[in-house]
N, C-alpha and C positions, 0 to 999 in steps of 0.2 A: 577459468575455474567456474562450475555450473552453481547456479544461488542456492542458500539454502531455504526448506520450508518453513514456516513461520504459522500459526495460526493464528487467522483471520475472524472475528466471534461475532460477524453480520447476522447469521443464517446458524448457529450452531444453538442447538435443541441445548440445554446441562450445560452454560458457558462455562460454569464454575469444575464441573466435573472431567467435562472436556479437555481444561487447561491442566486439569492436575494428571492426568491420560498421557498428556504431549508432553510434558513436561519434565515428566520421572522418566519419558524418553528420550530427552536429550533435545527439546527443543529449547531456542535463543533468542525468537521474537514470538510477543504476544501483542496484538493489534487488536485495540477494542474504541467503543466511543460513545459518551453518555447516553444515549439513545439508543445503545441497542439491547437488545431483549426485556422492550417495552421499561427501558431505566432503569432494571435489574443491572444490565451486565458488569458493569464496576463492581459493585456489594458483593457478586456473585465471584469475579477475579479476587477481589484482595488476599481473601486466606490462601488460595493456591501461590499469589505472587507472592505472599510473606515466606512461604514456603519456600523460594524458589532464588533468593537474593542477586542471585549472580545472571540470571535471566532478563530481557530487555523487554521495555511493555513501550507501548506507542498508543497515546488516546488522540482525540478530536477537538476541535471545536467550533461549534457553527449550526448543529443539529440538536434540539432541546424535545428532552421525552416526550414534549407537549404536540410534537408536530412542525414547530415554528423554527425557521429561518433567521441565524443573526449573529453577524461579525463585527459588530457595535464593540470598540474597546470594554465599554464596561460589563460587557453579556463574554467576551472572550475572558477578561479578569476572573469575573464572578464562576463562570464555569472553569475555568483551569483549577483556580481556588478549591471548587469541590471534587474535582478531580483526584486531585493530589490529597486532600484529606482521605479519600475513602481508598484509594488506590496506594498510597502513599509511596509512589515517584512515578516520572516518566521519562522517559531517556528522548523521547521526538511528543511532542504538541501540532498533531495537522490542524492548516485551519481547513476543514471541511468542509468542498465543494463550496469556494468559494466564485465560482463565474455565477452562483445563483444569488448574489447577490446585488448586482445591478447588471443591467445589458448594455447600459454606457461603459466604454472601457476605460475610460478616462475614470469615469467614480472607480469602477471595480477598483482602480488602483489603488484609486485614494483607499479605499475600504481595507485592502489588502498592508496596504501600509502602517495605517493605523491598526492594524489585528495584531502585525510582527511587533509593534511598539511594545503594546503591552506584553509578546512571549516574550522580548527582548532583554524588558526588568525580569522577566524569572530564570532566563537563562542565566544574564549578567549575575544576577542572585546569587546562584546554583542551585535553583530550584528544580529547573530540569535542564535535561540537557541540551536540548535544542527544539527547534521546532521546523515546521516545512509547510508543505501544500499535499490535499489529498483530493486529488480529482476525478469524477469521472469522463468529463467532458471539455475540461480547460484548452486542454493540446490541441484537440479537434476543433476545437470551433475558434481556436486562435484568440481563446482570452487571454494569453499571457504566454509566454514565453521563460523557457530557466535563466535567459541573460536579461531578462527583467523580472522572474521573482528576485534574484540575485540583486541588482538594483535598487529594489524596494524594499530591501532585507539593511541593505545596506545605509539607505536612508534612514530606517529605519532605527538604525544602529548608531547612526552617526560617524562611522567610521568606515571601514573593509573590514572589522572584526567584526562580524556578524556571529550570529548562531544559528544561519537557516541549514539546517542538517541533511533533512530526507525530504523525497517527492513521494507521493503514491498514485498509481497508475493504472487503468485496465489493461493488461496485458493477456492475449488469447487466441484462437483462431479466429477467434470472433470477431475481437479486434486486435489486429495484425499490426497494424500501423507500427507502431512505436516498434517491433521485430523487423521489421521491413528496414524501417530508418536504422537503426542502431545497425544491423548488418551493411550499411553504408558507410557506418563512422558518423552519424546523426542523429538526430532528432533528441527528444526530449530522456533519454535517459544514459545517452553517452555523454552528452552534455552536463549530467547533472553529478553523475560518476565523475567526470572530469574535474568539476568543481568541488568535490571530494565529500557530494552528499551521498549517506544510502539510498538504493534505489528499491523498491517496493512493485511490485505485481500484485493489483487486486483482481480478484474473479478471473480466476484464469479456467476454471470451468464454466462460466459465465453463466453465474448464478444455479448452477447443476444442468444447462439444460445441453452443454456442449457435448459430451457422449453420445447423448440419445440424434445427433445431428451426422454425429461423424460417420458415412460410409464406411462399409467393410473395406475400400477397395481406396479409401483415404487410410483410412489407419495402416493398410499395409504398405501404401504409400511413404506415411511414416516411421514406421518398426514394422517390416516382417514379424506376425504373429503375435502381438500385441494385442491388448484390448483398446477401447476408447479413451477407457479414464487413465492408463497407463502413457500410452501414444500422445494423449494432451501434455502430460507433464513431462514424457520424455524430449517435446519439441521445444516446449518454454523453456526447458534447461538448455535449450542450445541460445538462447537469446542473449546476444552481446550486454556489458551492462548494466545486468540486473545480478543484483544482490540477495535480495528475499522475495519468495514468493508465498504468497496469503491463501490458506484452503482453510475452507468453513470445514471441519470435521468433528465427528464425537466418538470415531471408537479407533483405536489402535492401531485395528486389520488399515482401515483408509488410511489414516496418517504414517503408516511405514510402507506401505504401498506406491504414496506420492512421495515421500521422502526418497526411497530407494529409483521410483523413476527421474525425479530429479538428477541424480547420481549419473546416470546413463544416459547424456544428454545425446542427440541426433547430429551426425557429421556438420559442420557449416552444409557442403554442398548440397545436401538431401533438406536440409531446412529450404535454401534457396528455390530448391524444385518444386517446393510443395507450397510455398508462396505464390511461385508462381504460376504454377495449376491453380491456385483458390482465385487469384486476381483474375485468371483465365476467365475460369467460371461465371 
């Protein structure tokens, strides 16, 4: 089954407008996180998500409007706290790019562990529903692993009842990796599916510039007669694994465009080919 789209409100001009656009279209995830559109973007979601009850939202925490870096228990408390006030629920709490917070992996852990603690009291609570890891760089550079966030969820927890829910992940041509692996039966998002978290694709146009990169003679590679931004999402929808995928959009025409190529996901075997033409290359 191909994932479905989700909006992603990194990059999206009218977060608040945008969400209520996807929304009365039939979208199911809404991905946002204190810091984005300059600590607008919560204020900017709430009326559209109050609107929308039955709709899934997913925030952050780790990145503060100020700039500053920090998965300090009581800066993860304090911000989920206002989170949830202004937002009022989250079904996933990422801690956000957490490998930036130390380059010893040993601390990282510690760091990591102490962050679930405290989503731990809100999940246990019912304050939200769970929480995860949103990374862009953790997988690759081997800060950590799903059978050790798993682990440290769980230490966390004090138990195996955990609430670590979902991962989020670059997922792209750009970077391949995690497609690569998952059409293996690997890596970080069959793994995490396995242990019966959602799986998350972030920038899967990679940050808007993967269109403008793709060959004529790659995209038809991809889909016969296809465009670029089509051919992108119709290859991600072939990726083992993955659940939802995150596009920054603010008008319609975009967001039923990548919806519908999601839909039409690319054979396994022509994904295969075209991994490994890119690897080629």
């Amino acid at each position: 089954m191909s994932p479905v789209l989700g909006l992603g409100t990194y990059r999206v001009r009218g977060v608040g407008e945008a969400a209520r656009t996807v929304l009365t279209a039939g979208a199911k995830w809404i991905d946002t996180a204190p810091n984005y559109a300059h600590g607008r973007a919560h204020h900017d979601l709430a009326p559209a998500l109050a609107e929308h009850p039955t709709a899934k939202v997913t925030t952050k925490t780790g990145f503060h409007p100020d700039g500053r870096h920090s998965i300090a228990p009581e800066d993860v408390r304090a911000q989920t706290e206002e989170s949830l006030a202004v937002l009022g629920r989250a079904d996933i709490v990422f801690v956000h790019n957490p490998e930036r917070s130390d380059r010893d992996r040993q601390q990282l852990h510690h760091n990591l562990r102490a962050a679930f603690a405290v989503l731990e009291e809100f999940a246990q609570a019912g304050r939200v529903g769970g929480y995860g890891v949103a990374t862009w760089a953790g997988f690759t550079n081997q800060a950590f692993t799903i059978a050790e966030l798993i682990a440290l969820a769980g230490e966390a927890a004090g138990s195996v009842n955990h609430h670590l829910a979902g991962v989020q992940l670059p997922v792209s041509l750009v970077m391949a990796e995690p497609i690569d692996q998952a059409l293996d039966g690997a890596g970080p998002l069959v793994e995490a599916r396995d242990a019966g978290m959602v799986t998350f694709a972030s920038a899967p146009l990679h940050g808007g510039e993967l269109p403008g990169l793709m060959t004529p003679e790659l995209v038809n590679l991809i889909q016969p007669g296809s465009t670029p931004h089509t051919a992108a999402f119709q290859l991600i929808g072939a990726c083992p694994a993955l659940d939802v995928v995150l596009t920054s959009t603010s008008t319609l025409q975009h967001w039923e465009d990548a919806r519908d190529a999601l839909a039409q996901p690319i054979p396994d075997e022509r994904l295969r080919t075209v991994l490994d033409v890119l690897s080629a290359g």
